[in-house]
C-alpha positions in Angstrom: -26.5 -78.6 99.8 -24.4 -78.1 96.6 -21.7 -80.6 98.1 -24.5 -82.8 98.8 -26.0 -83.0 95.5 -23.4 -82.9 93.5 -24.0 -79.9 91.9 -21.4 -78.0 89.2 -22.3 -74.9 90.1 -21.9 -71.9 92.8 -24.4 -70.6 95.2 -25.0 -67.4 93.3 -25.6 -69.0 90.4 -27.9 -71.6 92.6 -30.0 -69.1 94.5 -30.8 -67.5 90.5 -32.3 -70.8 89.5 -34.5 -70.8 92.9 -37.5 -68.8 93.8 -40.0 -68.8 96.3 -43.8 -67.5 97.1 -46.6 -67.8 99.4 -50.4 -67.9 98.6 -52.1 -65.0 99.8 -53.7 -65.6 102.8 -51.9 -68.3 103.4 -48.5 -69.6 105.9 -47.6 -72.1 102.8 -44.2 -71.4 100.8 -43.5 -72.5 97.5 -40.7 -73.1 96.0 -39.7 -73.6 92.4 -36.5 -74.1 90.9 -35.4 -73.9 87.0 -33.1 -76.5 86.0 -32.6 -78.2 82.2 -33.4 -81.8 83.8 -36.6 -82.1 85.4 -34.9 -84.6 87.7 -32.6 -82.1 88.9 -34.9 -79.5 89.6 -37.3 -81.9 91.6 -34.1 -83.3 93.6 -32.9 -79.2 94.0 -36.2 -78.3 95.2 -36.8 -80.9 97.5 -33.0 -80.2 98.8 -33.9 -76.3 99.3 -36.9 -77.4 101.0 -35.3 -79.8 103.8 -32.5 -77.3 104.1 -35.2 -74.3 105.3 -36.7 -76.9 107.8 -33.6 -77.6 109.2 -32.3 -73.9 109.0 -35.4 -72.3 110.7 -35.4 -75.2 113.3 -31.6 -74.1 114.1 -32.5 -70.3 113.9 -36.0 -70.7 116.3 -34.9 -73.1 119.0 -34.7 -71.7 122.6 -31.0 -71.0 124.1 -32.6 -72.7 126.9 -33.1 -75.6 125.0 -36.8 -77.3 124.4 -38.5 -77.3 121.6 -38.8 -74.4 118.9 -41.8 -72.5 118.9 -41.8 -71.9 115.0 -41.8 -75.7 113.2 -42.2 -76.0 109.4 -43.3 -79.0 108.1 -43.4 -80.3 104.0 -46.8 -80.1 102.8 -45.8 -81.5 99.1 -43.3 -83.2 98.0 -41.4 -81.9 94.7 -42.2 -83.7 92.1 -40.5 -84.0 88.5 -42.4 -81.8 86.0 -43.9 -84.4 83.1 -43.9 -80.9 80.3 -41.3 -78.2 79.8 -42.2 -74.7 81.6 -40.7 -72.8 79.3 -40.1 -71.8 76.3 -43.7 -71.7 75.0 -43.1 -73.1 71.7 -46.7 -71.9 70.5 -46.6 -68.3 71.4 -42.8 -67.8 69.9 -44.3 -69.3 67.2 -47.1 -66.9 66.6 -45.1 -64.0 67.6 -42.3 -64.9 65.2 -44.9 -65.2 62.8 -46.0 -61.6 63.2 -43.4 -60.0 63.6 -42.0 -61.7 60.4 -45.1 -60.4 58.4 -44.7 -57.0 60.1 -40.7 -57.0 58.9 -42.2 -58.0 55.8 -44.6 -55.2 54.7 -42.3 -52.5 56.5 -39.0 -54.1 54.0 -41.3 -53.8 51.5 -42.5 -50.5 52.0 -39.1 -49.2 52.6 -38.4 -50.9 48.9 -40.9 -49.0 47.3 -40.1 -45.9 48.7 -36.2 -45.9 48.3 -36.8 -47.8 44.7 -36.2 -45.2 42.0 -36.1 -47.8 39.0 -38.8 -46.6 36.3 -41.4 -49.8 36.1 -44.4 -48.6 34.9 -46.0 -45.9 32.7 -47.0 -44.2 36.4 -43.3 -43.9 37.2 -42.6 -42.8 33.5 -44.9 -39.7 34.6 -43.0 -38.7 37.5 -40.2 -37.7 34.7 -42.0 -36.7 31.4 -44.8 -35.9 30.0 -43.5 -37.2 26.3 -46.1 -39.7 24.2 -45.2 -43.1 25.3 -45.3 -44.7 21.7 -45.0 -48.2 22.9 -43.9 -50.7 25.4 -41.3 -53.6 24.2 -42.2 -56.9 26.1 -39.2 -58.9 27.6 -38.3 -62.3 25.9 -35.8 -64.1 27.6 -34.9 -65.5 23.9 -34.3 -62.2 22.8 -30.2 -62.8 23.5 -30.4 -65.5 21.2 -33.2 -64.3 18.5 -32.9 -60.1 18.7 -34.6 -59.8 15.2 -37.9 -58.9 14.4 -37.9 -61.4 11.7 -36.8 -64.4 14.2 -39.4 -64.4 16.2 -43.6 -65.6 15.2 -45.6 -63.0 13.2 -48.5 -63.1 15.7 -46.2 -63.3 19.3 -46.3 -60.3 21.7 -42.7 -58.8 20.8 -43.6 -58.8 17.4 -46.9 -57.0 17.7 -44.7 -54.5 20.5 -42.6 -52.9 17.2 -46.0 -52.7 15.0 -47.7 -50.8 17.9 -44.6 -49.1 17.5 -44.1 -48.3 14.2 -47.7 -47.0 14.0 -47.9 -44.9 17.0 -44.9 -43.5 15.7 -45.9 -42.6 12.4 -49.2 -40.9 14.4 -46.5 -38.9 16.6 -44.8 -38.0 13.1 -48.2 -37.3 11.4 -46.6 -34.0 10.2 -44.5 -36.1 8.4 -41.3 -33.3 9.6 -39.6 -36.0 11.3 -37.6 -37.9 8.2 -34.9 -39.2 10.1 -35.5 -40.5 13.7 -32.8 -41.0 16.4 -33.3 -43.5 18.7 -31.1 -43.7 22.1 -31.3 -44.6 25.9 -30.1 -42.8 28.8 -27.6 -45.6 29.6 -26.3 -49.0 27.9 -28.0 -52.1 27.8 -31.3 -50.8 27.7 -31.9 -52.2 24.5 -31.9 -49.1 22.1 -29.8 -50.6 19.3 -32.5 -53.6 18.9 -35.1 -51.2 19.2 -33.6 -48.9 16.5 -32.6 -52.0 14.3 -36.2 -53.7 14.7 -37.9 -50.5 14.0 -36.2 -50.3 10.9 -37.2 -53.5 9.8 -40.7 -53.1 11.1 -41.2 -49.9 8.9 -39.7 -51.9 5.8 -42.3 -54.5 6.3 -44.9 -51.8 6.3 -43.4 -50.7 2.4 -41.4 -48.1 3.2 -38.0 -47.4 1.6 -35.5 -47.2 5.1 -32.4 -46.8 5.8 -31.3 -47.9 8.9 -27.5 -46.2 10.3 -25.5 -47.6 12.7 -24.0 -44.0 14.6 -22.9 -45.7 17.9 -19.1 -45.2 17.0 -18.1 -46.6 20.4 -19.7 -49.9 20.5 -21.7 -50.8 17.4 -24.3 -53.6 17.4 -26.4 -53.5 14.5 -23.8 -55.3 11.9 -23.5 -58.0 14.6 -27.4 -58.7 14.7 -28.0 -58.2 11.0 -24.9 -59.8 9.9 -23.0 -57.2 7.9 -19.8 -56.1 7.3 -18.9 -53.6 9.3 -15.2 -52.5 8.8 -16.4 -50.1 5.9 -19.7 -47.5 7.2 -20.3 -44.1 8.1 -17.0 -43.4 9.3 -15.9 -44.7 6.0 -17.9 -42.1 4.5 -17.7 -38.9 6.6 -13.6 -39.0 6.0 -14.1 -39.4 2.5 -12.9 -42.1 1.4 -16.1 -43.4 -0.3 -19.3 -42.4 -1.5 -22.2 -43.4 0.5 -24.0 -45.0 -2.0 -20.8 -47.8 -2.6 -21.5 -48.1 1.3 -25.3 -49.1 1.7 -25.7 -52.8 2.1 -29.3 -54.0 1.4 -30.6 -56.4 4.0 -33.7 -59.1 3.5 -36.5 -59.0 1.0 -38.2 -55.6 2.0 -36.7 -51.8 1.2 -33.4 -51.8 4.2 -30.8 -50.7 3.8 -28.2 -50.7 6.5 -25.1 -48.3 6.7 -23.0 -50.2 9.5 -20.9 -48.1 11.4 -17.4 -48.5 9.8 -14.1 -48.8 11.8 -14.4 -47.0 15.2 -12.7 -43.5 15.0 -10.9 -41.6 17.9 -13.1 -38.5 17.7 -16.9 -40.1 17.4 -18.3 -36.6 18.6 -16.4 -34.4 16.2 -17.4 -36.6 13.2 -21.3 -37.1 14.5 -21.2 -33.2 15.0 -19.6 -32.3 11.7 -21.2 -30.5 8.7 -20.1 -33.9 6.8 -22.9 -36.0 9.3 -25.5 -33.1 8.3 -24.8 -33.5 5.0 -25.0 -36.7 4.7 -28.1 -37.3 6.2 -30.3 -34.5 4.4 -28.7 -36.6 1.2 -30.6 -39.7 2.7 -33.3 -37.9 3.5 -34.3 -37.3 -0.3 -33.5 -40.9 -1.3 -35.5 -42.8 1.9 -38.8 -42.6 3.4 -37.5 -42.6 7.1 -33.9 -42.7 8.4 -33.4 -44.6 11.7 -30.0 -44.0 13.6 -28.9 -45.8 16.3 -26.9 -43.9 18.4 -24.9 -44.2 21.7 -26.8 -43.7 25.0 -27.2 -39.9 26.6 -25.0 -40.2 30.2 -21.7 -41.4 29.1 -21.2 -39.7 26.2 -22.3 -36.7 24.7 -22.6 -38.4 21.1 -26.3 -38.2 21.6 -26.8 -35.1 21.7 -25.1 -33.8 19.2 -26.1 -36.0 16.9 -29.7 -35.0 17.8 -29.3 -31.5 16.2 -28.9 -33.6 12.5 -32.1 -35.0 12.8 -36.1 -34.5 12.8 -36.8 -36.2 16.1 -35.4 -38.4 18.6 -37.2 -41.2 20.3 -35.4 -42.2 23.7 -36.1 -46.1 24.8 -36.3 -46.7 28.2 -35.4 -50.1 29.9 -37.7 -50.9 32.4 -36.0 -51.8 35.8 -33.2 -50.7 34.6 -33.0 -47.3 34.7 -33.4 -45.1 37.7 -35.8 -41.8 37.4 -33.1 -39.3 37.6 -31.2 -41.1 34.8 -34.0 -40.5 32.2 -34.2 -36.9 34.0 -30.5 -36.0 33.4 -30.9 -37.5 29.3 -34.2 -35.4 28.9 -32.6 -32.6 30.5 -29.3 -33.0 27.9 -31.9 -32.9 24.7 -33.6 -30.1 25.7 -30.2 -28.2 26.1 -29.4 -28.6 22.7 -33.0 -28.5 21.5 -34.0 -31.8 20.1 -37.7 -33.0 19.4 -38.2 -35.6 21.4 -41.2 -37.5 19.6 -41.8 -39.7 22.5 -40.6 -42.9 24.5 -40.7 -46.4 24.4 -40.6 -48.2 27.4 -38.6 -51.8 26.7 -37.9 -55.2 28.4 -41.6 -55.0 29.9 -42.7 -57.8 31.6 -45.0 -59.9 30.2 -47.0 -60.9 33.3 -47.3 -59.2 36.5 -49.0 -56.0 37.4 -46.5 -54.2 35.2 -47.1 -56.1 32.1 -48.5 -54.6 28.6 -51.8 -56.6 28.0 -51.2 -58.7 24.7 -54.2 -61.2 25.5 -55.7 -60.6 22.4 -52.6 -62.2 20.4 -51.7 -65.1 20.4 -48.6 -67.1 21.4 -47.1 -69.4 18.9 -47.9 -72.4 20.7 -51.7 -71.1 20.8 -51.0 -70.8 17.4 -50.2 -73.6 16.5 -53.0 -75.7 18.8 -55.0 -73.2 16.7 -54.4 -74.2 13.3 -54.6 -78.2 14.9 -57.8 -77.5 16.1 -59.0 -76.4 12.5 -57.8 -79.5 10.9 -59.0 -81.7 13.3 -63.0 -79.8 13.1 -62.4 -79.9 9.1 -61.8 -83.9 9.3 -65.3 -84.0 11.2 -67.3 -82.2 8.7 
């Protein structure tokens, strides 16, 4: 039958492709076969078909000769299928489709749970109990524009560092805290603009400030005020000039900005020196409210033992950034050396989404600006 129609294939292979049943009840025998071309399975089918006639005919025929008792006979032709019998498109389609969502949800789940990334004030808990003093909200221009002063007086990251600044001084109502540290647990999670925009926020509010640049390993602050930095604290803790030939006033409020100077060796010994105490109980009686930016917690130990100088440390907290037992390990580091950590503030939030800070109530400068348009257009009218 395979030589007969021509088929590429064995008789294993055949006899896989071919199945048969009968009706209950019933002398009838059907036979299917599965074949890519509908053609070819007819053709097989009918080929099987003629081949049992002829086979039982050979096998039931007396020895005698006559006519076999046992005579099978084609009822139906085969006949080539017009549709497909399988696959069956729609069902793989609806089981793909729940199985995807079920893949879905369980990826997600497995997220969530294996997530340790601090993204809300809820995962901020899990950690601390410290006074979160305010939430920075992400602006992707804030590469470009980091300042305080470079962005609209009524946009959302502005009105971020008043919150600030006030829930601060409630935190500090004691007024103990003169000189406030402000670090993260790792880099990049925005604690020298913090520090640097706090500074400036608190100048705006008319307080005399003094704003020092301690992160001896990779400063910042004279790059986003636009100082000279080559002469600074280091400058003055060796020596080789007074402090007061060092300040470098910056804008048209009360700052004062002491950059970091050239980067030493030995940034720990010179932070931790009686020279670094020193110096900032002598700023202490001149300013309102130091602000130190200093390196982050984990790599260095900088931090910390700068943290003894001062009244009170705030540690920022970048938001999808930093994993919970990060901020536990930095926590755990202050409280070794004893520092008073006034509270947290929770940067790069997102300004939409479920984990958002809700600034609905100011205005974007776009709004504005359609604002003030809409004023002059309804004072034309009257």
């Amino acid at each position: 039958m395979i030589d007969r129609l021509g088929l590429q294939t064995t008789s294993a292979e055949l006899a896989s492709r071919v199945k048969a049943s009968a009706d209950l009840d019933t002398v009838i025998i059907n036979i299917a076969v599965t074949d890519s071309s509908p053609v070819q399975a007819s053709a097989t089918a009918q080929a099987v078909a003629d081949s049992l006639v002829e086979a039982i005919d050979s096998l039931e025929k007396p020895r005698t000769g006559g006519t076999s008792p046992v005579k099978l006979s084609i009822v139906r032709p085969a006949e080539a299928p017009t549709t497909p019998s399988g696959p069956n498109t729609k069902l793989n389609l609806a089981l793909g489709v729940v199985a995807g969502l079920f893949l879905g949800l369980a990826l997600a789940i497995l997220r969530t749970l294996l997530d340790y990334r601090i993204r809300t004030e809820a995962d901020l808990r899990r950690v601390t109990d410290a006074p979160l003093l305010g939430g920075i909200t992400f602006d992707q221009d804030a590469a470009k524009k980091p300042l305080l002063t470079q962005v609209a007086a009524q946009s959302p990251r502005a009105e971020s560092f008043r919150q600030l600044r006030t829930n601060l001084q409630f935190a500090n109502v004691a007024g103990q805290a003169r000189t406030i540290l402000v670090t993260s647990s790792l880099p990049g999670e925005g604690k020298s603009t913090t520090a640097t925009n706090l500074a400036i926020s608190l100048a705006q509010a008319g307080q005399t400030v003094c704003l020092i640049d301690a992160d001896l390993r990779r400063p910042m602050v004279d790059d986003y005020l636009g100082l000279e930095r080559n002469a600074g604290l280091t400058t003055a803790l060796v020596g080789s000039a007074d402090v007061n030939d060092l300040l470098q006033p910056w804008g048209g409020e009360n700052l004062y900005v002491l950059t970091s100077g050239r980067i030493p060796p030995n940034p720990s010994e010179l932070l931790g020196s009686s020279a670094m105490k020193s110096l900032v109980e002598r700023l202490e009686e001149v300013f309102d409210v130091v602000v130190i930016d200093a390196p982050p917690l984990l790599p260095v130990t900088d931090a910390a033992v700068l943290s003894q100088h001062v009244g009170g440390v705030v540690v920022v907290v970048g938001t999808q950034k930093v994993k919970l037992h990060d901020l536990e390990k930095s926590l755990r580091a202050l409280d070794m050396v004893e520092a008073n950590v006034i509270g947290v503030v929770m940067n790069r939030i997102p300004a939409k989404g479920p984990d958002s800070y809700s600034y609905g109530y100011y205005s974007s400068p776009k709004d504005i600006e359609k604002n003030k348009t809409d004023e002059r257009a309804a004072t034309s009218r009257i």
